[in-house]
N, C-alpha and C positions, 0 to 999 in steps of 0.2 A: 513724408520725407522732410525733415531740415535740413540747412544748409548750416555748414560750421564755417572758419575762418580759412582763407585761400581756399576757396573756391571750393572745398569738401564738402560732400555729403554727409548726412549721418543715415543710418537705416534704424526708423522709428521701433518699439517693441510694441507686441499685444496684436502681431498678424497671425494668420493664420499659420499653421505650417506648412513645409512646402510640399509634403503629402498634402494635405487635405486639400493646398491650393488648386495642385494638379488635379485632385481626382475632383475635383466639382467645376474643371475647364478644358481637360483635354478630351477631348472624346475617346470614345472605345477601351481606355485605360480602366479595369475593373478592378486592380489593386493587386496585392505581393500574397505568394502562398507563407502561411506563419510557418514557423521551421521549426519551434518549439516553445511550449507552451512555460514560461516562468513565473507561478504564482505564490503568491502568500497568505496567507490569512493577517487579517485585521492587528489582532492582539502577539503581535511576535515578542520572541525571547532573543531570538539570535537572530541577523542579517539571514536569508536568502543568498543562496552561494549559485554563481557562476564561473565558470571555467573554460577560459578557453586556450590556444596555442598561436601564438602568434610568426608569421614569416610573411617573407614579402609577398609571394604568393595570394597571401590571404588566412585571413584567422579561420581555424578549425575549431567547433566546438567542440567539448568534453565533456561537459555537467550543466543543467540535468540531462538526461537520457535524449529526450525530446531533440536536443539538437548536436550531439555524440557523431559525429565525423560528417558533419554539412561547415560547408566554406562560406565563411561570412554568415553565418547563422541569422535569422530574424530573432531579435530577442521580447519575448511579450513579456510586458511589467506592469505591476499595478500600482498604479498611480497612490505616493504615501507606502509603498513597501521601501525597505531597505533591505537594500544589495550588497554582497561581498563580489563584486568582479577581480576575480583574478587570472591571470595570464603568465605565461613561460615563454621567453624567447628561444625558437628555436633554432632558427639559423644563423643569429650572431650579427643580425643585420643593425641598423639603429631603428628604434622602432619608441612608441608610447599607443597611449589608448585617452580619445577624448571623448566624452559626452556631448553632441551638438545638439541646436535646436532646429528649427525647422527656417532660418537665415541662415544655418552655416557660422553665426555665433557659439564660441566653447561655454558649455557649463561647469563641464569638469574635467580636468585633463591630469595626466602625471607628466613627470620629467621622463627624458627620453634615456633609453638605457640599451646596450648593445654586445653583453656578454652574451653568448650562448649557451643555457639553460638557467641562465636569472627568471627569477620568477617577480611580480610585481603586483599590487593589491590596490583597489581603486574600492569605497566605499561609499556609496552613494543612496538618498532615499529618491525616487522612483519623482518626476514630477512632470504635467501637461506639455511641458514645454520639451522634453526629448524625442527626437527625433533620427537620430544618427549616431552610430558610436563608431570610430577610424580608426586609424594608425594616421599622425598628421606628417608622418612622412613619407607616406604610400598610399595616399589618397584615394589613384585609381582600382589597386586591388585590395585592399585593407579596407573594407567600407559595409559594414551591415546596416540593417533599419532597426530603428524601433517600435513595438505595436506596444499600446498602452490600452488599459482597461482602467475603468472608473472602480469606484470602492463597489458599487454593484456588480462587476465583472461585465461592463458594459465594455464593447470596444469604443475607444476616442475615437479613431478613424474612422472615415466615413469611406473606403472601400472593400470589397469582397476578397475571400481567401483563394480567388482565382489566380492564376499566371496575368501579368500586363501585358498587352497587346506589342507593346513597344514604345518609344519615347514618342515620332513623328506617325501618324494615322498611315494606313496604306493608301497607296494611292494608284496611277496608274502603271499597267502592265504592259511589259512590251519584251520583245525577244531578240535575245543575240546570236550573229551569224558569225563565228570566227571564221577570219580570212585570212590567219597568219598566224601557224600556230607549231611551234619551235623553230630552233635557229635564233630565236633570242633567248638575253637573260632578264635583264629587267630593263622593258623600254618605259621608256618616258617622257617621248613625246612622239608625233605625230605631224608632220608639217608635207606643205607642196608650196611647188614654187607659182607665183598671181598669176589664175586663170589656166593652172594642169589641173587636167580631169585624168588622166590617165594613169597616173604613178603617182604614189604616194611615199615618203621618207621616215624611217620610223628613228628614232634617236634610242642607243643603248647605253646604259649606264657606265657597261664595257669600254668604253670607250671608240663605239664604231656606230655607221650610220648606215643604213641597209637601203637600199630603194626595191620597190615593189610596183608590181601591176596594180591596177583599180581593184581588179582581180585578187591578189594578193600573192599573186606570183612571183617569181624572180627572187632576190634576194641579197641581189649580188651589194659588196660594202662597195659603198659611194666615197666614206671617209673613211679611216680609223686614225687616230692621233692615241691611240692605248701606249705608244713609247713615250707620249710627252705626258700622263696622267701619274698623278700618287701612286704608290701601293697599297693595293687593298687587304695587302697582311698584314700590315703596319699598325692595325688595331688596337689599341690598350687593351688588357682582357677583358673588363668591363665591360665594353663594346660587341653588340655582336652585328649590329646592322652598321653599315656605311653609306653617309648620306652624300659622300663627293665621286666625282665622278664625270662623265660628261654627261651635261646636264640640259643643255637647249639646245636649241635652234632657230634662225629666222631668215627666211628668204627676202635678198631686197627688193624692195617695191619696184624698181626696175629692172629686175632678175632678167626679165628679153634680153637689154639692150646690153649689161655690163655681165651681167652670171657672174653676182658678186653673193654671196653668202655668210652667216654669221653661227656661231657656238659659242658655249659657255661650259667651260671644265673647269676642273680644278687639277692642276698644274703640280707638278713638284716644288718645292719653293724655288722663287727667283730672286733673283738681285734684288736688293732693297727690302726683301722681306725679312722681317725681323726673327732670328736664331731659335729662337721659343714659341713662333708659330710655326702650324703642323704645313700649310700650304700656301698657295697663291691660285685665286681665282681669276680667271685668264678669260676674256671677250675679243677672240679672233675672226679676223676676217680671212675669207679663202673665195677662190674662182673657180666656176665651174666650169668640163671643158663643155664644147661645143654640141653632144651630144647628151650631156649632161648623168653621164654615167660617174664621174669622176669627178676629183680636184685635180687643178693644175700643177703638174708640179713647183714649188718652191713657192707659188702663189700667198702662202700666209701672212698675214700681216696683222700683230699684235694690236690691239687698238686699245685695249682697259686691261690695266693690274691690279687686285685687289688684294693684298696679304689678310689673309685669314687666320684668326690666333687659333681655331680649338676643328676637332672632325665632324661638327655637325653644324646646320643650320645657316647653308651656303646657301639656300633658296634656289633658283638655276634657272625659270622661264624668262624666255628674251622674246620681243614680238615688236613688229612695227607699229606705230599707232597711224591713224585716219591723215596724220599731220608729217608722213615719212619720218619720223623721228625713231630712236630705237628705247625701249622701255625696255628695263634688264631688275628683277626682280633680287632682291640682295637679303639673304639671312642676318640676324642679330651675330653669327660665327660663333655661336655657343658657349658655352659657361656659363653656368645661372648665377651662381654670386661674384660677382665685382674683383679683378683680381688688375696684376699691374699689366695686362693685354689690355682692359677695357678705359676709355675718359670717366674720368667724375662726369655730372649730367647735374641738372637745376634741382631732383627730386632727391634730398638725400636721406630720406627715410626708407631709400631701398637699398638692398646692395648690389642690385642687376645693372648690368653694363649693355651699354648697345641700344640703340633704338629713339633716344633723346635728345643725344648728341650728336649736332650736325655739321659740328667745325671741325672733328679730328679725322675722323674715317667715313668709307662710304656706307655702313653697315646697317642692318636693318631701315632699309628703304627701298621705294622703286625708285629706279634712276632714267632719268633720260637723255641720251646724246645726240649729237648729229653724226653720222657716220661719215658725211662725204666731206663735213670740214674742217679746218682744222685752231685751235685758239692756244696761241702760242706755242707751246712743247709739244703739247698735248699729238695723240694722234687721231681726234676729234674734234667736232664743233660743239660747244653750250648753247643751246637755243637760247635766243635774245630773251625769252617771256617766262625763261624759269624761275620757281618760289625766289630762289635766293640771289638769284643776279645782281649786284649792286649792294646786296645786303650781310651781315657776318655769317659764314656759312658754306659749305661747297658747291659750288655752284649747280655740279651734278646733280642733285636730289630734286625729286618731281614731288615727292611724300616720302613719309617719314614716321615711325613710332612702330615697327611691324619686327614680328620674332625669327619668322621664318615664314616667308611668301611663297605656297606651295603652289605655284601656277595661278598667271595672272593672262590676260585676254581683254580684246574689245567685242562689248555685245550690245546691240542696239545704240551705239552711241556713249555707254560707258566703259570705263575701264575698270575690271572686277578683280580683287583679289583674295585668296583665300590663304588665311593667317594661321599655320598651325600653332595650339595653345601648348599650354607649359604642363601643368597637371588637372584641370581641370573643363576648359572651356575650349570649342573650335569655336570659327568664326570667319564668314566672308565678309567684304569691305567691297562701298563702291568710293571708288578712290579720285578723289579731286587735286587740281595741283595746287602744293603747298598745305596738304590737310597733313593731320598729326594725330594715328590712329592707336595711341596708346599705349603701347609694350612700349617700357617698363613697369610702368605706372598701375597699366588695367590691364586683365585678360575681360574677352569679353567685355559686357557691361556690369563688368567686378574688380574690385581690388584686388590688386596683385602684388604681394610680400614675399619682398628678397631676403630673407634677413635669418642668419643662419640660430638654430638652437630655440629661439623665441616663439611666440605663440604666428601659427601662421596664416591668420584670421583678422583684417582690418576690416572696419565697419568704415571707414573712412578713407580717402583717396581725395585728391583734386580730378575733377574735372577738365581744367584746362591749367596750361601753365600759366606761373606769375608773368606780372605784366611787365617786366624788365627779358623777359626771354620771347621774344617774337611779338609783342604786347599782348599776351595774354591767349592764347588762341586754343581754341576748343579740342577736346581729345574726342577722337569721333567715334561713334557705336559704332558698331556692326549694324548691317541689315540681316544675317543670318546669325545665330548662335544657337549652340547644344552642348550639352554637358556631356562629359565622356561614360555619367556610366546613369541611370533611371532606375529606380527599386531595386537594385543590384544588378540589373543585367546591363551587360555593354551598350553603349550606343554608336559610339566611332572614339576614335583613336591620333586620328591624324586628318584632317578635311582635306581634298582635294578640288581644286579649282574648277570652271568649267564653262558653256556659254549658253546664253539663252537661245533656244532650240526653235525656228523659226519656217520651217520647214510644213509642206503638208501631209509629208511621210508618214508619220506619227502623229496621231490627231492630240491626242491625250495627252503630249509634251509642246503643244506649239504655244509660243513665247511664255513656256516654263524657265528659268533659270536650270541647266540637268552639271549636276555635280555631283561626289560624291568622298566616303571617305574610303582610308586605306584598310581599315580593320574594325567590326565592332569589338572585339575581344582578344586583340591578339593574334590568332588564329586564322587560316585563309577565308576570310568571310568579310569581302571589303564589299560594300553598301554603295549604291544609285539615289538621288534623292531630285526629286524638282521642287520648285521654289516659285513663287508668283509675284514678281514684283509688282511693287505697291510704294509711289512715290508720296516721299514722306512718313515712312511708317514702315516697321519690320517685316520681312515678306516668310507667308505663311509657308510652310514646307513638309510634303508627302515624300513617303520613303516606295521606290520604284519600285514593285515586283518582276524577277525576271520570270517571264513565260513559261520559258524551255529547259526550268531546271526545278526536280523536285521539290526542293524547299524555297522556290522561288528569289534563293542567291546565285552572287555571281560566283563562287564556290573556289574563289583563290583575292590574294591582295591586290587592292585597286591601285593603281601607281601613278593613271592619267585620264581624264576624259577630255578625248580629241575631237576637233571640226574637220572638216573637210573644204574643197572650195565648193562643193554643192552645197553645205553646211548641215550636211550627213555629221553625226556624230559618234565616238567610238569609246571603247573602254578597254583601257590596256592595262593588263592583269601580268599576275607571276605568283608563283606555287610556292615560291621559297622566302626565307628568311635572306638577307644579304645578297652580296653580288655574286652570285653563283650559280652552276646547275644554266640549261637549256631552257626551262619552262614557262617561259616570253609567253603574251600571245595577244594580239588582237582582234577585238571584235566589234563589228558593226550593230550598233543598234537598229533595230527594225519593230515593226507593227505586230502585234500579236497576227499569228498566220490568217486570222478572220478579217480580221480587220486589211491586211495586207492587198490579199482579193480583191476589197472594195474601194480599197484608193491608190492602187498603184498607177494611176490616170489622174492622178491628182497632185504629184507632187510639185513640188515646188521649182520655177526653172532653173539653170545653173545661173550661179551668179558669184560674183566676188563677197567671202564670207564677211566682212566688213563695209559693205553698199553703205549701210546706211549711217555710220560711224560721224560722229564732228571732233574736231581736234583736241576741243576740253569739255569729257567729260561734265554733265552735268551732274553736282553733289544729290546725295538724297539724306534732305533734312533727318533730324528727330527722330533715330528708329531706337525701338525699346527689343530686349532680347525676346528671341521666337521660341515662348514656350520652353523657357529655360526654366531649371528646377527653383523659382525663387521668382518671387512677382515687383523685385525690386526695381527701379526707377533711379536715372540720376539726373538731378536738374541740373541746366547750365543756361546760364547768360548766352550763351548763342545755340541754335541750334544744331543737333548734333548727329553723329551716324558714324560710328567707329569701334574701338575693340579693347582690353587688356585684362587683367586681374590674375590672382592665383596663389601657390606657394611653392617652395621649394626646399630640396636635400639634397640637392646636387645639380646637373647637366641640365635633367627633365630632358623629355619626350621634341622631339625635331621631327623631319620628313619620317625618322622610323623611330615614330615615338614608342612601338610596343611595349615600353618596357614595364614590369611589377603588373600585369594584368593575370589574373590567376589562370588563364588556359593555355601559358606559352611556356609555364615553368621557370625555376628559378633562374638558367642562365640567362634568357632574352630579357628576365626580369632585372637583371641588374644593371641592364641598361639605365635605371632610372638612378644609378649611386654613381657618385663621384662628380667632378663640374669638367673634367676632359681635359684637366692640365698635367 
């Protein structure tokens, strides 16, 4: 690794690639089946001809035979043959075809072209260095490998013609018990009020709030505010998922004495919100009555406004911290390229808005207030000890540099938050105040270009910003990262948030990190993952088998994983694409049934899921990305632990990022076209 001028990296050449790197350090990964065999002889007269169809979906092969109607073909090439790649667009989308190497460096790329049945020809001879051949503007489903053979028809690669095991090892197994299953649509979240054991609150997207027995009984709405929420028809066509809605919840820490309560929706627009934004993101306060079945009437009280320029990327977890303060988690507001909704920012080699800029809007950050004070107009208090008090900045902002904060939580004394990526990279964050986690800058621990039409591949980024902006202050990695897609198959889609699992219920999760994402592929097949923190250093992470279900998935999309006040934890699912349809459902994670048997005398006693919490967050230094496809490193003058990088063609992927993944078909895929204005 060198280091270039402000503060960039450069990513050295003559590594390995990031096949071979995997397969000689991830375990159990045995390598990619070929899909068809492309060879030459030595002595040619004419290129070697490939053919294939390109849509957002995913490229289909045509010629040769070997790979004739397979999506995303593997192409095998001999190293020194020369190719005829040619392609036909067939759905009119904007599309090109690059040649990568095993960084994610172009070899050979074309201009992008977007009639429908244009044909395009890419001519290339065959060399060590290929790895990957895309679409650079459909990254996630546009994406095959390369297999390369030496002039003795040796394979380069050093893995077997096996199926990969998966990107993360398997790890432990455990089984879910649904305790709530219809009668929602899509919950997303899970709260009680300090120290009920008995009833649980499930938060719906719907805009309603259901209470329930331990049990999971009952059902009856606690709240509904769906007259004061958006329309969810209101969709551009483009759109098929809706990422607003109402979206949190947090009970006050003195919820006994006052039965004062908190949500976060997104509003119709209000006063003061500007004509060309789609809403206003609204953090009300309400009372609950005395039996706590209810709100009071007229009880509401507005407390934060947020105008939102575009329909995704409103983030929506609200939570009290160890410190009674209220943490409210706030999306970048969507649009990938820089329009006149978003500030200029200090980085102007991007064209992404949101997430840098601390002086105009509240936007891509966690934010922290005081709920019971008030500073000036405001219908809040600013904690006296936040990043910006005193200094140019809103004073709201706790952190800062984040895309879309899909569920954020205190676990052991930190505050965790999971950053959905753009096209490329998830990523969770343990979050310090006044840290500065990278979006726009980096996805992940990669560069991340905004920049519309141009190559969408930097090998260079800062690390931290120039020292006239904050002086200079570090962009922090991530302690988890993964790539959205491994030898071609899905990995996840959208990360979702979650807490370290501390319990003795489940042996095999106790103080794992248990999170998960929304989708590997698009499709209802959202993923369980734990994680082992490790201070100072990126934490290792197994992907959860579920017990109780054939294929050992959760077998619908993942949308939340909840605690309890026992610090039981749960995973809250839904069948459907968008806000629609009944098929909500909650379920309780539990012990494989053997395991159940033998420590249900064991468990852990009730206790407040935040015991053992301090007010700030302790940072965790210098973490490097977890077995991400690419063995890259980025140095920095201070040490680091944060997130960014990627590219873009439009909006990209938010809480329902599905979009252009080949098993959801081309309408959900078009979620990834356009930037939502």
């Amino acid at each position: 690794m060198t280091k270039g001028t402000n503060g960039e990296t450069s990513i050295p050449s003559g590594r390995p690639s990031r096949r071979r790197f995997l397969a000689a350090t991830a375990a159990g990964v045995t390598g990619l089946a070929g899909v068809g065999s492309i060879t030459g002889a030595r002595a040619q007269s004419q290129p070697e001809t490939i053919r294939l169809g390109g849509e957002t979906t995913g490229w289909v092969g045509r010629k040769p035979s070997g790979i004739q109607g397979t999506t995303n073909p593997t192409l095998e090439l001999d190293v020194g043959t020369t190719y005829r790649l040619t392609w036909k667009n067939v759905d009119g989308a904007q599309h090109n075809v690059a040649l990568l190497d095993g960084e994610d460096a172009v070899i050979e790329r074309t201009q992008y072209m977007s009639d429908e049945g244009q044909t395009q020809t890419l001519e290339f001879t065959a060399t060590e260095a290929m790895d990957e051949y895309v679409c650079q503007a459909h990254l996630n489903s546009m994406r095959g490998d390369i297999k390369l053979s030496s002039e003795s028809g040796t394979s380069e690669t050093t893995t077997e013609s096996s199926e990969p095991e998966g990107f993360f090892p398997t790890g432990p197994t455990v089984r879910t018990d649904t305790v709530v299953d219809g009668g929602l649509t899509a919950p997303l979240g899970l709260e009680a009020p300090p120290g009920e054991r008995d009833a649980f609150f499930v938060v719906d997207q719907i805009g309603v709030i259901r209470r329930y027995g331990a049990d999971g009984s009952g059902g009856d709405i606690f709240l509904d505010v769906r007259d004061q929420l958006i329309d969810f028809d209101n969709l551009p066509e483009i759109k098929t998922i809706d990422e607003r809605g109402l979206l949190g919840l947090a009970f006050h820490p003195n919820f006994a004495d006052n039965r004062k309560f908190y949500v976060h929706f997104s509003a119709k627009s209000r006063p003061g919100t500007p004509g060309n934004y789609t809403h206003t993101q609204v953090i009300a306060e309400f009372e609950a009555n005395e039996d706590v079945t209810g709100a009071v009437a007229d009880s509401q009280r507005t407390v934060l406004e947020i105008p939102s320029p575009y329909y995704t990327h409103n983030g929506g977890a609200i939570v009290f911290g160890p410190d009674d303060y209220l943490y409210i988690g706030i999306g970048n507001g969507g649009g990938a390229l820089k329009s006149s909704k978003q500030p200029d920012d200090w980085y102007d080699a991007n064209l992404g808005g949101n997430g840098q800029d601390v002086t105009e809007n509240l936007m891509g950050s966690v934010l922290r207030i005081d709920v019971d004070g008030r500073d000036g107009d405001k219908a809040y208090g600013i904690p006296d000890d936040n990043p910006l008090v005193g200094d140019e900045g809103l004073d709201e902002h706790y952190a800062w540099g984040f895309r879309n904060p899909w569920r954020i939580g205190f676990s052991d004394g930190k505050l965790m938050a999971a950053d959905v990526g753009q096209r490329r990279y998830e990523e969770v964050n343990v979050v310090r105040k006044g840290g500065n986690y990278g979006w726009n800058v980096r996805e992940g621990g990669h560069c991340f270009v905004a920049t519309q039409g141009s190559d969408p591949y930097r090998a260079n980024c800062p690390t931290k910003t120039p020292p006239n902006v904050r002086g200079g202050e570090p962009l922090i990695d991530p302690v988890i990262e993964y790539p959205h897609t491994y030898e071609t198959n899905g990995v996840g889609v959208a990360v979702i948030g979650g807490y370290i699992y501390q319990n003795a219920t489940i042996p095999a999760l106790r103080n794992k990190y248990v999170f998960g994402d929304y989708s590997k592929d698009g499709t209802p097949r959202g993923s369980l993952f734990a994680a082992t923190p490790v201070e100072g250093d990126s934490w290792s992470v197994e992907e959860i088998s579920i017990g109780n279900d054939e294929n050992g998935e959760l077998g619908a999309y993942l949308l939340c994983v909840a605690r309890d006040n026992d610090g039981e934890l749960y995973a809250l699912t839904t069948d459907n694409l968008g806000v629609e349809g009944e098929t909500g459902a909650v379920h309780r994670l539990r012990p494989p049934e053997a395991e159940e048997r033998s420590t249900v005398t064991t468990e852990t006693p009730a206790r407040p899921a935040t015991a053992t919490a301090t007010p700030e967050p302790t940072p965790t230094p210098t973490a490097t990305a977890t077995a991400t496809p690419t063995e890259t490193t980025n140095e920095s003058d201070t040490a680091r632990t944060g997130e960014s990088g990627g590219i873009v063609s439009g909006d990209g992927p938010g809480f329902g990022i599905l979009a252009g993944l080949a098993a959801i078909g081309l309408g959900v895929a078009r979620l990834l076209g356009g930037d939502d204005r």
